[in-house]
C-alpha positions in Angstrom: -11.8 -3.2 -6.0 -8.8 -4.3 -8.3 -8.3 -0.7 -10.4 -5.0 -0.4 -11.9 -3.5 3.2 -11.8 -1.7 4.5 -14.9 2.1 5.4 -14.1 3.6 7.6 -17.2 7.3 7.8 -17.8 8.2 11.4 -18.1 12.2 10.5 -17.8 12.8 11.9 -20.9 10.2 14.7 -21.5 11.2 17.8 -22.7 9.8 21.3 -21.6 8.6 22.7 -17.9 6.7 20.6 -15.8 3.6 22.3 -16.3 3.4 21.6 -20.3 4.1 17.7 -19.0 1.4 18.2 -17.0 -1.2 19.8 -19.8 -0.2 16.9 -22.5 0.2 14.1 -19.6 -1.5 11.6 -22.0 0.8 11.5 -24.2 3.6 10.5 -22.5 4.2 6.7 -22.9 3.6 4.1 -19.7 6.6 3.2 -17.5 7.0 -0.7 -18.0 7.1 -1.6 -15.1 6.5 -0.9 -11.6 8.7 1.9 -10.5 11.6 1.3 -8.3 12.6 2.1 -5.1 14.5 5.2 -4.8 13.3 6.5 -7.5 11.7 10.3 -8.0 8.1 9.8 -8.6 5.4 12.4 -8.6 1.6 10.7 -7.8 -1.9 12.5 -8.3 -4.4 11.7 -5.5 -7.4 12.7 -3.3 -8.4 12.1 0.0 -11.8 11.9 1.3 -12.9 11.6 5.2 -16.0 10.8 6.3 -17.6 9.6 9.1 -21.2 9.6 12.0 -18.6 9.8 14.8 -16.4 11.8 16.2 -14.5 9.5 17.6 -14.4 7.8 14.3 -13.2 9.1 11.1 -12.5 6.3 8.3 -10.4 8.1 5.6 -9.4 6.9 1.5 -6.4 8.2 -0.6 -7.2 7.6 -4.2 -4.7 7.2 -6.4 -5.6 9.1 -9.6 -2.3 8.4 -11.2 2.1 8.8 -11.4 4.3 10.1 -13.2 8.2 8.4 -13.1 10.4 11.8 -13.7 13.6 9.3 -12.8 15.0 6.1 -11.6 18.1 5.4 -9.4 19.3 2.3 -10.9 
């Protein structure tokens, strides 16, 4: 499965963190993908499952991330 995951730029957002959070659609998409060494904050879950104890298979689903800034 080919899902893409929506990254929102929240460099220049004003207010606390947690009214980003509540209006995180409207913040605009980061252009591009976001660069290394840059401070990034990414909204998953993580499932396990398996028959075996010996085997556990295990998935990280990337929900979505938010670019809060870039070291250029």
């Amino acid at each position: 499965m080919d899902d893409s995951v929506p990254v929102y730029d929240a460099r220049n957002a004003p207010g606390r963190f947690e009214d980003v959070l509540d209006n995180l659609k409207n913040l605009p998409r980061y252009p591009t993908e976001i660069p290394p060494g840059s401070c990034a904050v990414v909204a998953y879950t993580m499932n396990t499952w398996g028959r075996d104890a010996d085997v556990i298979n295990v998935s990280f689903n990337v929900h979505w991330a938010m670019v809060l800034g870039v070291n250029l």
